[in-house]
N, C-alpha and C positions, 0 to 999 in steps of 0.2 A: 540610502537609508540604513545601511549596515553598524550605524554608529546608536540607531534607537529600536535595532531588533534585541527581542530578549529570547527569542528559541526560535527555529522552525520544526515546523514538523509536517512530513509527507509532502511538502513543497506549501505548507502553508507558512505564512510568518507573523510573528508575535509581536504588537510590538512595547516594551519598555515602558509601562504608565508613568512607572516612577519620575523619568526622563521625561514623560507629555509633562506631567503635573508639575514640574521646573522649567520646563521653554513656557509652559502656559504663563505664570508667574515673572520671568521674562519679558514675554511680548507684553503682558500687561502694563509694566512698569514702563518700560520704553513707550509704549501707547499714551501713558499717563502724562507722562513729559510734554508730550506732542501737541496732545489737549491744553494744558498749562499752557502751553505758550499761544494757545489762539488759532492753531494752523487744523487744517482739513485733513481728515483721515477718509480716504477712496474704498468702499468695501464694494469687492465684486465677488459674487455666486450666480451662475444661471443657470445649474441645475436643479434639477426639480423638489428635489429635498434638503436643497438650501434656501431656497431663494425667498421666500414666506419671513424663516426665521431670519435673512440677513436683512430683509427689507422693516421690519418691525424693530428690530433692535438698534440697527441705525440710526433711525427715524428717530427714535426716545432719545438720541443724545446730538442729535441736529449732525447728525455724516452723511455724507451723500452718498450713495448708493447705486449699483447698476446688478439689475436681476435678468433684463431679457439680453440681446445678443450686444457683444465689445465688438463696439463700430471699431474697427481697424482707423488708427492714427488719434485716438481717444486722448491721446497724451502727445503721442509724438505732433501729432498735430495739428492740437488745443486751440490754434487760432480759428479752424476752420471749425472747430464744435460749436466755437463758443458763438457763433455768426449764426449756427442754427439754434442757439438758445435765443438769440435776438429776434427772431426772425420768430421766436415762438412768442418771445413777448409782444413784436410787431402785430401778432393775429391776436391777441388776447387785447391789447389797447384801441385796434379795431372795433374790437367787439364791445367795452366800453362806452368811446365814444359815440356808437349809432353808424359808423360807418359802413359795417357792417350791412346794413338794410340797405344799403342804397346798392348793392349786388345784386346779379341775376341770381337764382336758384340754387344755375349750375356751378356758378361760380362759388355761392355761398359752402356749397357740398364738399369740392374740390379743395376749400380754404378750411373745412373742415377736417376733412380726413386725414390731410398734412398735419394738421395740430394737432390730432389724435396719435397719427405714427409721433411724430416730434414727442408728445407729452411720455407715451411708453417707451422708447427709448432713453428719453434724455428729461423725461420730466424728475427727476431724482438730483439732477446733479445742476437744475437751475439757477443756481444760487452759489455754483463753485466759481467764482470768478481769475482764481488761478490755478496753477498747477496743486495737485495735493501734496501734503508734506509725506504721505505716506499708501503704500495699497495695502489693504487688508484681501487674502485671497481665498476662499474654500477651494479647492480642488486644482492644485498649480497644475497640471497636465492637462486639462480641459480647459484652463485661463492662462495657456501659455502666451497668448500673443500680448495679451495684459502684462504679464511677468516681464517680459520681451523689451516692451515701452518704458517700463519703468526703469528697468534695468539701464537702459541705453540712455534715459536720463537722470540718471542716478538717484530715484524715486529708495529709498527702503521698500522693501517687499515683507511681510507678512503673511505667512503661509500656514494651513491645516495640509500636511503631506502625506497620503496615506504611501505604503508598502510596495505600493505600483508605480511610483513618481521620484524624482529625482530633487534632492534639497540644495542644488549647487548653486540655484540662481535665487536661490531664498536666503534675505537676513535674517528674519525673523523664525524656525523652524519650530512650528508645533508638530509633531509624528502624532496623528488618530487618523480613526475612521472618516474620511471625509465622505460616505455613503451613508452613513445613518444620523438622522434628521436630530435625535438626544446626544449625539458628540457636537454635533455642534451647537446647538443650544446649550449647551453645558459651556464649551468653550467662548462663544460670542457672550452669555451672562458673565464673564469673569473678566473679560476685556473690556467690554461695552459698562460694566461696574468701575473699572479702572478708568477710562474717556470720562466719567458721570463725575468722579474723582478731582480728575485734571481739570475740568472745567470749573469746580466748583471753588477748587484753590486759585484758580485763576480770578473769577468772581470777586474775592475776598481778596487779592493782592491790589485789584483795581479800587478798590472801598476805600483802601489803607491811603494807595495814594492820590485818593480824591481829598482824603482826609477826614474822611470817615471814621474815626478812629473808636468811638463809643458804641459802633455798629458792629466792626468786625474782632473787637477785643477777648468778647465772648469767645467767638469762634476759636481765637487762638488759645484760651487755656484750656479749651476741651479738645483740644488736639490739631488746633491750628488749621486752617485752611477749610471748616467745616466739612470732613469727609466725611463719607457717605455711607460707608465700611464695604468696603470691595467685596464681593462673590467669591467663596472660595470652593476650591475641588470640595466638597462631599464627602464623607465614607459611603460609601456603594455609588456613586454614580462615575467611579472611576472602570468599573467594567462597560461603562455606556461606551468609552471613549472608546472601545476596540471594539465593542457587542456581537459584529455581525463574525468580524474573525475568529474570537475567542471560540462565541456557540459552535461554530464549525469544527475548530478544534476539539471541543469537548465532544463532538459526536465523533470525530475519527477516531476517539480516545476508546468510549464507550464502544466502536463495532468492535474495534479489538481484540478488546477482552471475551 
């Protein structure tokens, strides 16, 4: 992280907004691309003051998502996930049809609670039927084994790294607080703006070659691809990104004296 500290002090470290609010601007635009071309962006957070904001923000721009525990081989080994996504549709089509009733009880319960574990684990990512083009991570040291997978399939990675983590296995390097619930909601609005973006130009490129051309003409002398106007850093909510370290520091600052 040595390359986005801007001071330490008394073993605390600072880190560089200036530098967040240019990798932010970064992952975004590379994000944006991504979206454009039609491909799946993986967001994973499961800790507890991400998981809320990454599951809502995602969701608004159709990403799939994982908030509770990275089933180990999530990626490495997608064939066997994707057998339990089937297996979720197989108890849902059940239930449908009437099949369903024709169960004991116990059985009914049993075929239950399976669909329930199934749905919290994996009910987010139903609908991913290949590998994702990309991970989105809050907290790489807590989702290292997610980082791990990606990497070994040469997934891009997209990281929030705070001061206690390592950026060697991240393409992507956002430096903030990945502990305070307003850095990253700050950070997922300006990305998750940027996806909203991608998708929206991609919309508009498929019109033109349907042949839509009276539809999407509009769009482009207003700046083409109907953007959406991306989320940008704030003036003051660039102290959110670090909040928890900064206030620290300013109290070590203050006994001081």
């Amino acid at each position: 992280m040595a390359p986005y500290i801007f001071m330490e002090h008394n073993g605390i470290h600072i880190i560089d907004l200036n530098k967040t609010i240019v990798k932010i601007d970064e992952a975004a635009d590379a994000l944006q691309q991504i979206a454009k071309q039609g491909k799946k962006i993986l967001f994973v957070a499961t800790k507890k003051q991400a998981k809320e904001i990454i599951a809502e923000k995602a969701a608004a721009v159709g990403m799939p998502y994982i908030t509770e525990r990275w089933a180990g081989g999530m990626l490495t080994n997608f064939t066997t996930i994707r057998k339990a996504v089937k297996k979720m549709a197989s108890i849902d089509k059940m239930a449908n049809e009437g099949t369903f009733d024709n169960l004991s009880k116990r059985e009914k319960l049993q075929i239950s609670r399976q669909r329930e574990k199934l749905e919290k684990n994996l009910g987010s990512i139903s609908d991913l039927t290949r590998l994702p083009a990309a991970l989105f991570v809050v907290d790489v040291m807590k989702e290292h084994i997610a980082v791990q997978e990606a990497n070994r399939l040469g997934i891009p990675v997209f990281g929030i790294v705070d001061t206690n983590s390592s950026p060697k296995e991240v393409d992507y390097v956002i430096p903030a607080n990945d502990d305070a619930s307003k850095s990253i909601e700050i950070i997922m609005n300006a990305v998750c703006s940027a996806i909203s973006e991608g998708l929206q130009e991609r919309k508009v490129e498929k019109e033109n070659e349907a042949g839509e051309k009276e539809s999407a003409a509009p769009a482009e002398k207003k700046g083409g691809a109907g953007k959406t106007g991306r989320a940008r850093i704030k003036r003051g909510d660039d102290a959110a990104l670090n909040a928890k370290v900064a206030d620290k520091y300013m109290k070590d600052i203050e006994g001081e004296e």
